[in-house]
C-alpha positions as CSV (number, residue, x, y, z in Angstrom):
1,X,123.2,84.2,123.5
2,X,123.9,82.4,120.2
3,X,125.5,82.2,117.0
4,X,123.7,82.3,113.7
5,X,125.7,82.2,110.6
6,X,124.8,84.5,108.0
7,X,125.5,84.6,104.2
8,X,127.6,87.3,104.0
9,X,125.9,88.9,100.7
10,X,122.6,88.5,102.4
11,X,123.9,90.4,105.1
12,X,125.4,92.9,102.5
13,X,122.3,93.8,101.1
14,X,119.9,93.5,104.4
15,X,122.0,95.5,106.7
16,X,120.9,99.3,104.8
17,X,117.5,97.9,105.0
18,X,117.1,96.9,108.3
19,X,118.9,100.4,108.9
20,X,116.4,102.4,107.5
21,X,114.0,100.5,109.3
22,X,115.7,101.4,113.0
23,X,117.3,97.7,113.5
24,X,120.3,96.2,114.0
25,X,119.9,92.8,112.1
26,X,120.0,90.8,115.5
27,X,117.0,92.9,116.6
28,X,115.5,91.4,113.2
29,X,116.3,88.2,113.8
30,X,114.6,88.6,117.5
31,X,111.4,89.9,115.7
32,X,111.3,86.6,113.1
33,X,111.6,84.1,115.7
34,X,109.1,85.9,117.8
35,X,106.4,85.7,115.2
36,X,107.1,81.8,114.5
37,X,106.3,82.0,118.6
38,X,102.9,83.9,118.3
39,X,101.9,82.2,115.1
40,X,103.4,78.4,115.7
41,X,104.9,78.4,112.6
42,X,107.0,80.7,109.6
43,X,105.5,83.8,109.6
44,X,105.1,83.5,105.4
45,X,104.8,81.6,102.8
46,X,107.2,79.1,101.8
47,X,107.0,78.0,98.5
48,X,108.8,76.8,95.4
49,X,108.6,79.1,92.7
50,X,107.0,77.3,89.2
51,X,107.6,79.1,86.2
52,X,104.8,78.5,82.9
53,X,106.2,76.7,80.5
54,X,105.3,79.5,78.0
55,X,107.3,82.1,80.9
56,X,110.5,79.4,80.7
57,X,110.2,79.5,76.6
58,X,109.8,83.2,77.1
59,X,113.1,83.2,79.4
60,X,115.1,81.2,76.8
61,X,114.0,83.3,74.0
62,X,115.6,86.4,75.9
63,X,118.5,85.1,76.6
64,X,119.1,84.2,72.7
65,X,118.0,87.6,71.8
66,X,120.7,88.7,74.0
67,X,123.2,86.9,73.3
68,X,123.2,87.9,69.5
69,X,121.4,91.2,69.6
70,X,122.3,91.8,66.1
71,X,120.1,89.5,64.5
72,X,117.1,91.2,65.9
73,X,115.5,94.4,65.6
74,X,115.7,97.4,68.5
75,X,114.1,100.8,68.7
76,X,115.5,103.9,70.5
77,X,111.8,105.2,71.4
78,X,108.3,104.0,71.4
79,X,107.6,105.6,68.0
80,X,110.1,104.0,66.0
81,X,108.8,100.6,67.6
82,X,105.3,101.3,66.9
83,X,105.9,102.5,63.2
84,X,108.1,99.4,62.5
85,X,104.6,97.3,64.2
86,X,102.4,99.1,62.2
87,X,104.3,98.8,58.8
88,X,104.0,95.2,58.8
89,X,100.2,94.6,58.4
């Protein structure tokens, strides 16, 4: 037996998961090293996620619209939106 320690809001948010699924989250963790034993390595892909620079100028340009939602228009419904769109041609 051994001890593996677990971030506790991982464990929060796995644990109803892994219960809908029929394990216990020991049971999981029996199945993952398993697989790195049949497969000789991490059972997925391991990589370091690279956002666009037009998806990080897309990112900053939310948060500003957030933070001062008042300069900037918002629609209720998809009409209202659209009609605004249109009017500007």
């Amino acid at each position: 037996m051994s001890t593996v320690r677990i971030n506790d809001d991982i464990k929060k948010e796995v644990t109803p998961i892994l219960d809908d699924l029929g394990l216990s989250l020991g049971e999981a963790i029996n199945v993952y090293l398993k697989q790195i034993i049949i497969t000789e390595s991490i059972p997925f892909k391991i990589k370091k996620s690279k956002y666009s620079d037009e998806m990080i100028a897309a990112i900053k340009e939310a948060n500003e619209i957030l933070k001062d939602s008042k300069k900037h228009k918002s629609f209720d419904n998809i009409d209202d939106l659209m009609e605004d769109l249109n009017s500007e041609e």
